[in-house]
N, C-alpha and C positions, 0 to 999 in steps of 0.2 A: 679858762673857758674850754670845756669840752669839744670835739667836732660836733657838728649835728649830726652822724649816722650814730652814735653813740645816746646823743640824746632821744632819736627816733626809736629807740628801745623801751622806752616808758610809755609811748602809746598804744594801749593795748586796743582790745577787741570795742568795749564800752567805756573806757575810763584810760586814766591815765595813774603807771600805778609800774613802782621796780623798786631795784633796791637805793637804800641811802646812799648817796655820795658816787657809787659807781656809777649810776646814768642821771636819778635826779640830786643834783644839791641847790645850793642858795641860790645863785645863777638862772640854772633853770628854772626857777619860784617867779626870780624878776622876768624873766624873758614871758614867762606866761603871763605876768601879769602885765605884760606892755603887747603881747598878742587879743588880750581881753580887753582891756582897756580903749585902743584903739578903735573898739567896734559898740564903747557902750560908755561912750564920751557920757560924762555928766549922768551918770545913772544911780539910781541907789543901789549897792553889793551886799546882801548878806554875806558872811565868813561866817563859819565854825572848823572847830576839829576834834578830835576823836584826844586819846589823854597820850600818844607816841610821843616820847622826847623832842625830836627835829621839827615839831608843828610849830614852834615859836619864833624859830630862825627863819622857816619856809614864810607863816606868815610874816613877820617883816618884809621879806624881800615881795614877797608875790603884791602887798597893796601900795608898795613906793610910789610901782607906776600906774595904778591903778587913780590913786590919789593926783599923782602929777596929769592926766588928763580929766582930773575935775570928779571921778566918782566918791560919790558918800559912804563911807563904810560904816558899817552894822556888825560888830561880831555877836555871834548868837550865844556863845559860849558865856557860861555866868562865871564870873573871878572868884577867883577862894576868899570864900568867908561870906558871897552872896547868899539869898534866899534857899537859891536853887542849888547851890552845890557847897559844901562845908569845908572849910580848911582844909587842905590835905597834905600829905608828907611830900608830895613832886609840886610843887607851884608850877604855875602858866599865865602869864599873863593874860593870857584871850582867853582861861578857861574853857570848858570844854562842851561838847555839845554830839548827838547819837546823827546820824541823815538823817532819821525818822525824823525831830525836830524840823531839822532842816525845811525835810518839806513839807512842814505842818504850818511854819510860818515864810517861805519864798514870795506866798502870794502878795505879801506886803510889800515886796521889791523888786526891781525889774528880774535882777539874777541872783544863786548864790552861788555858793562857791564851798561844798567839802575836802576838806585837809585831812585824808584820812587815805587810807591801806585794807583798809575793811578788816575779813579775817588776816590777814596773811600776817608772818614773822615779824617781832619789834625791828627788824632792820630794814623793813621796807616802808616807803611812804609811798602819798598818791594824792591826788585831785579827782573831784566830780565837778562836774558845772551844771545847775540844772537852771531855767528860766521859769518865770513868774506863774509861767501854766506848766509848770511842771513839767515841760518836755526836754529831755535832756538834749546837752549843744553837743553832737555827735565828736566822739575823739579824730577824723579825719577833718572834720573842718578845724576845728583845735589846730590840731599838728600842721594844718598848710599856713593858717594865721602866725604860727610859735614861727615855720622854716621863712614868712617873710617879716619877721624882725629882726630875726638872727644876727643879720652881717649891718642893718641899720641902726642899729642900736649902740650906747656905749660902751665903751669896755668895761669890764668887772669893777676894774681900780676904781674908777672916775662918778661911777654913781653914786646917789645920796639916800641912806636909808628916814624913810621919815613914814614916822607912827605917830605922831601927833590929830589930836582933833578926829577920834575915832568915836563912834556912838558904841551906846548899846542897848541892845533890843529891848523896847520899853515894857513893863510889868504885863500892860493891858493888853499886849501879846499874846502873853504867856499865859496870864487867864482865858483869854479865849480859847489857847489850846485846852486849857484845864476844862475849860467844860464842854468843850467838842466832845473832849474823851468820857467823862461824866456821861454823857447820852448813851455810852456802849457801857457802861459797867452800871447803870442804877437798878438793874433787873437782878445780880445775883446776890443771894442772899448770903448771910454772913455765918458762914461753917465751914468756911473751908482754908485747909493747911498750903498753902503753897511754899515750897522750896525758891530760889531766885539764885542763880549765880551771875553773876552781869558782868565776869570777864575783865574787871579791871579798866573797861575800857569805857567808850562814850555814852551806855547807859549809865553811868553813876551820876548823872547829872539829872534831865528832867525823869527819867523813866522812873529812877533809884526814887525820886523826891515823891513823883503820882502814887508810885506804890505803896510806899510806907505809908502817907497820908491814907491811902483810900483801905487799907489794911485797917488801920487804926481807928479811922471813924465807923467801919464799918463790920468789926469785931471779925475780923479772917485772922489766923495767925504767920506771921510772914517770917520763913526762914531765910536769912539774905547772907551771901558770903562774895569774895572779893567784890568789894565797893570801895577802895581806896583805885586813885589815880596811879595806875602802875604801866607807863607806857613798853615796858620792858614782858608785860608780861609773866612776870616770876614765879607766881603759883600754876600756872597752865594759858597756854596758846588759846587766842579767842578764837579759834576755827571750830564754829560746832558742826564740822561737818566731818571731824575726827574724833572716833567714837571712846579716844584713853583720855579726852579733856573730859569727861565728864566724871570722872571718878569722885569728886567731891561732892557733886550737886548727886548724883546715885544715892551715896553713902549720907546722906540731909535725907533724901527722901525715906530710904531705910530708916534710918534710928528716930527721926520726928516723924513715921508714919505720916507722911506730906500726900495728898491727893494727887497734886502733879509737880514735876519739877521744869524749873525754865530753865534754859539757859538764852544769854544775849552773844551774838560777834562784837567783836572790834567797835564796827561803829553803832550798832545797834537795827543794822535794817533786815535783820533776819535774827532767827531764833529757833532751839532744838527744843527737845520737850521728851522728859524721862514722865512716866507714867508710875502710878501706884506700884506695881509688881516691881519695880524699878528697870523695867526694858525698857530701851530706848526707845522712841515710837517713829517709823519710817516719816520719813519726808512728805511723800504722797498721802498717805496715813493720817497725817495734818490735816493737810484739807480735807480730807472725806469727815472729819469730824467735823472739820467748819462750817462745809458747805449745807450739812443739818440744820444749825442755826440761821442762818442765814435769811432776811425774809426776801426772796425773790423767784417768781416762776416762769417758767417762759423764758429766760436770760440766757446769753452765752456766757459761759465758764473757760473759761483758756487755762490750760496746764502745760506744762514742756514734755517733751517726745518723753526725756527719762523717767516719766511718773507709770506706774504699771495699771495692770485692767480696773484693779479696785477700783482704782477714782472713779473711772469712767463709770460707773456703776452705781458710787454714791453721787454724782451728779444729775442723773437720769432718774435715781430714785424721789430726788428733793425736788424734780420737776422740770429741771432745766438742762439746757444744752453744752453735754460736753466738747471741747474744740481742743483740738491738739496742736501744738505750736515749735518752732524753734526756740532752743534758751539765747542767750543773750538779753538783759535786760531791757538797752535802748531799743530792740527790734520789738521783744515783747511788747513794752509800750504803747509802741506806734501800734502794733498789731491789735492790741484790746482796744484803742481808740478804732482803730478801724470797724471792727465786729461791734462795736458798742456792747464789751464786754464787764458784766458787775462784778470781776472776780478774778484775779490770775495768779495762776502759782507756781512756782520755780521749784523743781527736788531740793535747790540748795538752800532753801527753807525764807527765801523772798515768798511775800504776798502783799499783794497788790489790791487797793478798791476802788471802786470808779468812783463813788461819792467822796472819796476825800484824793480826787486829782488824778487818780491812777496809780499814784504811789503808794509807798512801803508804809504801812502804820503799825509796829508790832506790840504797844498796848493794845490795839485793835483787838488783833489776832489774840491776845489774850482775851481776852472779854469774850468769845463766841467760844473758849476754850471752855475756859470756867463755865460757862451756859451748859457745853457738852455736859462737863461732869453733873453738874445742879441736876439737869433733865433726866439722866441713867444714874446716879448715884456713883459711879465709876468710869474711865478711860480704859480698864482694861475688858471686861465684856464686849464693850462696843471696838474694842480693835479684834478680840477675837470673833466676833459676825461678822470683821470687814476681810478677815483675813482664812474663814476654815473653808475656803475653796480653792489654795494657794500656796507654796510654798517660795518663801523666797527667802535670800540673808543679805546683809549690808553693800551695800554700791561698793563694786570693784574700781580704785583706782590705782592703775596698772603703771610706771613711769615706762614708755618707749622711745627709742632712738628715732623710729619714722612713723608715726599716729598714721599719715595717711595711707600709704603702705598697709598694715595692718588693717585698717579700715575695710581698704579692698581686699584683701584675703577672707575678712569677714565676712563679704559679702558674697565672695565668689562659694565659700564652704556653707553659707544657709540660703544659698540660691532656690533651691525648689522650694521656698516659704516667700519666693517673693517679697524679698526684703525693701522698704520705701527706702526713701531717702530725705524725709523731711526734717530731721535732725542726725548725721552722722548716718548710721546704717540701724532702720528701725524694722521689728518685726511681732507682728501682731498675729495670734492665731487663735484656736479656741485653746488650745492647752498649755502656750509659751506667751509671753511677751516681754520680746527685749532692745534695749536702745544701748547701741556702744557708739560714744563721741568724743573724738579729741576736747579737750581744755581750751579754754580759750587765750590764757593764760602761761599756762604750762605742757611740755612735753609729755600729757598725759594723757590716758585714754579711761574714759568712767566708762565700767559698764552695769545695767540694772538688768539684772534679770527676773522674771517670773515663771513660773513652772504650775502644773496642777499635783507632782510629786517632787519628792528630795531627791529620787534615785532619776528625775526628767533634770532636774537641778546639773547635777555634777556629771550628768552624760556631755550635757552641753559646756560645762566647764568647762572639763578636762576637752574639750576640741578648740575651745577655744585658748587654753594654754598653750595646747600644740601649735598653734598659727603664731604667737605670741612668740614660743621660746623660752 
């Protein structure tokens, strides 16, 4: 058994999430599951997880105690050789399942429960917990619940793993989600190439299954690549927020002349998106294609500090009100509820919709995608109108020894721009705008910049290199 100051390394900003064995292992699965359990006596749990190796040892241990105070388990994951997901070379017994799912069917349970790491390295794992209305159970209440079981609890030796008498999520579920999603895809028509990479990871399950179906009934041609369960990763890291994983889905969209290319993360609740020309298409970039489609006027739109002027601009065009926000996902949240917001988008390629919960649905985000192209006939013209007033290049993420440090030198050397501070050090003007913010995560510091020139570009760089080092 670990100390707890050790354990307390896994609760990060919104989740709970490190590496294997050094901060979380089996141990820490049970204790969480006797920290949850204890507050949701007798309740139904969804589980699912993502296709990492360690999700099947975690799940054991995490529903022992969950079970021993009376809750029903649900794993949302379909078993090799189900409907939903096909034989594959890594077995799992709970099989596997994307968050999106997740929060596509929570509503049928009091809470669930994500086994997953999201983007980050096969050697890290993680938990989500989100409740029946989709609001997630903050990682500080978590973590006080985990530090009062800690020392009441049994020792490691002495507990009894028990997986017996587990459900799983009945069909009529999972049709419902099929034809929720149905309602966003029966408008485009059937021309069009798309590329799929899904990353190896928990879209090979319902996403992998909608697509192909909806491909095939519906005469698109679907190029799909890593779709086997590879919790290790081996053809490329599901972070699509690092621009050398994408080299394969590029290299689909070049040689099958593909309209667009996807890519999925880890668990599936974000998604990158390579364009015809085969550039990768910015984050914020995203939604201004979305927010086209989209039928709502008069609505707040919420985006994070790191998204640059464009949005703001195809938000205001489509009728509605743009709102600028902190990232962090649990905060965003709370905050769209707040604003009664139809829309929120994160740089790091989360989007959010208020008619399906507030949560993440990125077949969604597909379907207003495909609509973009159907409506212009391409992704690239309409990025180049969102983009010929502007120069900008890929989010700098910088590793530093002291983020906050830096932060304030940042702030003290673009002082006469009157820099905000509503995410990290934010600065808006007619010819720049830029957001540099610690990680929430990691020792890291992202910065977006936007300029009205290349040579306004690298002035600002290179000063901001100098602060840096």
């Amino acid at each position: 058994m670990k100390s707890l100051d050790i354990y307390h390394q896994a609760f990060k900003a919104y989740d709970i999430r490190s590496l294997r064995h050094d901060e979380i292992d089996a141990y820490f699965a049970y204790l969480l599951g006797c920290a949850i359990g204890a507050h949701y006596v007798g309740k139904h749990i969804l589980i699912g997880g993502d296709t990492r190796l360690p999700n099947d040892e975690l799940i054991d241990h995490l529903i022992s105690w969950l079970k021993t105070c009376g809750c029903i388990i649900t794993v949302a994951g379909m078993m090799a050789g189900d409907d939903y997901v096909w034989p594959l070379w890594q077995s799992s017994r709970y099989g596997y399942v994307s968050s999106s799912t997740i929060y596509g069917l929570v509503s049928e349970y009091d809470l669930g429960i994500i086994v997953s790491a999201s983007h980050n390295p096969a050697s890290y794992v993680g938990f989500k917990v989100v409740q029946h209305d989709h609001v997630f159970v903050a990682t500080s209440i978590l973590k006080n619940r985990f530090d009062s079981v800690y020392h009441s609890v049994s020792h490691p030796v002495s507990y009894h793993i028990d997986t017996n008498h587990i459900q799983s999520v009945p069909a009529s579920q999972y049709n419902q989600l099929v034809t929720l999603t149905d309602k966003y895809f029966e408008d485009i028509e059937p021309w069009l190439t798309i590329a799929v990479d899904y990353s190896n990871g928990g879209a090979i399950a319902f996403e992998q299954r909608y697509l192909t179906i909806r491909a095939a009934d519906h005469w698109h041609t679907l190029i799909q690549m890593n779709t086997s369960a590879d919790g290790t990763y081996s053809n490329h890291p599901s972070d699509t927020l690092d621009v050398i994983n994408y080299q394969q889905l590029i290299t689909a969209v070049l040689w099958d002349q593909a309209d667009i290319g996807i890519m999925f993360d880890g668990d599936a609740d974000r998604i990158g998106i390579v364009a015809s020309n085969w550039q990768l298409v910015p984050w914020d970039l995203v939604l201004s294609l979305i927010v086209g489609q989209i039928d709502a006027t008069d609505r707040m739109i919420v985006f994070d500090a790191m998204c640059g002027n464009s949005i703001r601009r195809a938000i205001t065009d489509s009728g509605n009100i743009p709102v600028v926000c902190k990232m962090w996902r649990y905060f965003i949240n709370e905050h769209m509820r707040k604003v009664d917001a139809v829309v929120w988008w994160e740089i790091s390629g989360h989007i959010m919709f208020q008619e399906l919960g507030n949560t993440e649905n990125v077949l969604v985000a597909i379907s207003y995608l495909l609509k973009s192209i159907q409506h212009s006939w391409s992704l690239d013209q309409q990025l180049v109108n969102l983009t010929q007033w502007i120069y900008r290049e890929p989010m700098l993420n910088l590793h530093v020894n002291d983020p906050d440090v830096i932060l304030s030198n940042i702030k003290l050397e673009f002082a006469h721009l009157k820099p905000l501070e509503i995410d990290g050090v934010n600065i808006y003007s007619d010819s720049m705008c830029m957001t540099a913010r610690k990680s929430n995560t990691e020792t890291i510091i992202r910065i977006q910049l936007e300029t009205s020139t290349k040579e306004e570009f690298h002035e600002i760089l290179d000063k901001i290199k100098a602060i840096i080092g």
